[in-house]
C-alpha positions in Angstrom: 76.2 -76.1 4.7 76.3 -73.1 2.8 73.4 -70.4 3.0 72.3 -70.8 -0.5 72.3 -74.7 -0.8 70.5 -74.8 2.2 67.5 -72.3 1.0 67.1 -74.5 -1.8 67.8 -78.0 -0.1 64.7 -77.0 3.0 62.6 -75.6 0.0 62.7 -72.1 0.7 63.6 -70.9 -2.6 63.5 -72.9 -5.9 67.2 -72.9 -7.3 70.2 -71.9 -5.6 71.0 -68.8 -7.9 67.6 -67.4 -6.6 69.0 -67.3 -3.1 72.4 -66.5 -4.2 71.0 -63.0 -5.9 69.0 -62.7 -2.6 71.7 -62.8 -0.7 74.3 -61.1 -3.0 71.5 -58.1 -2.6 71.7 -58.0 0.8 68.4 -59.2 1.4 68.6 -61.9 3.5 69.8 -61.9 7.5 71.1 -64.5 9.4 70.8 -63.6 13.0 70.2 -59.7 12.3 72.9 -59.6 10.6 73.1 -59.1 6.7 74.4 -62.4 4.9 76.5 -63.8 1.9 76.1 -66.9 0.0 78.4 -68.6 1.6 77.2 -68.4 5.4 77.6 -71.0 7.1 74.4 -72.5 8.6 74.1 -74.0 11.9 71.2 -75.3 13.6 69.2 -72.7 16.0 69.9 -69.9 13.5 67.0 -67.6 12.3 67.0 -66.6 9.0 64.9 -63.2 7.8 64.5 -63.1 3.9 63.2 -60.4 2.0 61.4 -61.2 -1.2 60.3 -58.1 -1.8 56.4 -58.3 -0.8 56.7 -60.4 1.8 59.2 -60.8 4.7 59.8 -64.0 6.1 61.4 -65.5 9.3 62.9 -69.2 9.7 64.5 -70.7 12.6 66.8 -74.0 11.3 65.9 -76.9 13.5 68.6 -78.8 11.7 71.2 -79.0 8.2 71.4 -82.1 6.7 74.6 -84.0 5.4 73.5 -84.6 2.1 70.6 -82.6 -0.3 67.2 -84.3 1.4 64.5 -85.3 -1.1 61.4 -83.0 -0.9 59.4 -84.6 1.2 61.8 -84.7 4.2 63.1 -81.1 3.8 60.6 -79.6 5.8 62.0 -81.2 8.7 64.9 -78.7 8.3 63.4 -75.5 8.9 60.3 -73.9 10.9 58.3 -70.7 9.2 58.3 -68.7 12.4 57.2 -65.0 11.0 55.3 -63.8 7.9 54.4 -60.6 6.5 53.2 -59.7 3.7 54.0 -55.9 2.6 50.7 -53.7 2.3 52.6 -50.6 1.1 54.5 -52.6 -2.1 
């Protein structure tokens, strides 16, 4: 699944253009490494988004076939690291 459909299908972000602009801005790693919109996501990878303020780390647990209704997406993703920026 791509990077961006994913954000938005585990509820990370709120519509896919969000993490599309993320991404396009390089603000978002997959792995330590800098990602596009159209990463592939696997299951195992970390994910490190920078929304500005805060900074926020996600491991995938598992991507789903199809777009999951909000009450199962958190079964997708684990929160593993978050900061919040005193300095912004």
């Amino acid at each position: 699944m791509r990077l961006d459909k994913f954000l938005k299908a585990a509820g990370i972000v709120r519509r896919r253009t969000v993490a599309n602009d993320l991404a396009t801005a390089g603000r978002i790693y997959i792995d330590e490494r800098v990602a596009k919109p159209s990463a592939e996501i696997r299951a195992g990878c970390r994910i490190r988004i920078d929304f500005g303020r805060k900074i926020a780390t996600y491991e995938v647990l598992d991507v789903p076939l199809r777009e999951p209704r909000r009450d199962e997406a958190e079964r997708y993703v684990r929160l593993l690291d978050e900061r919040i920026r005193e300095d912004w």
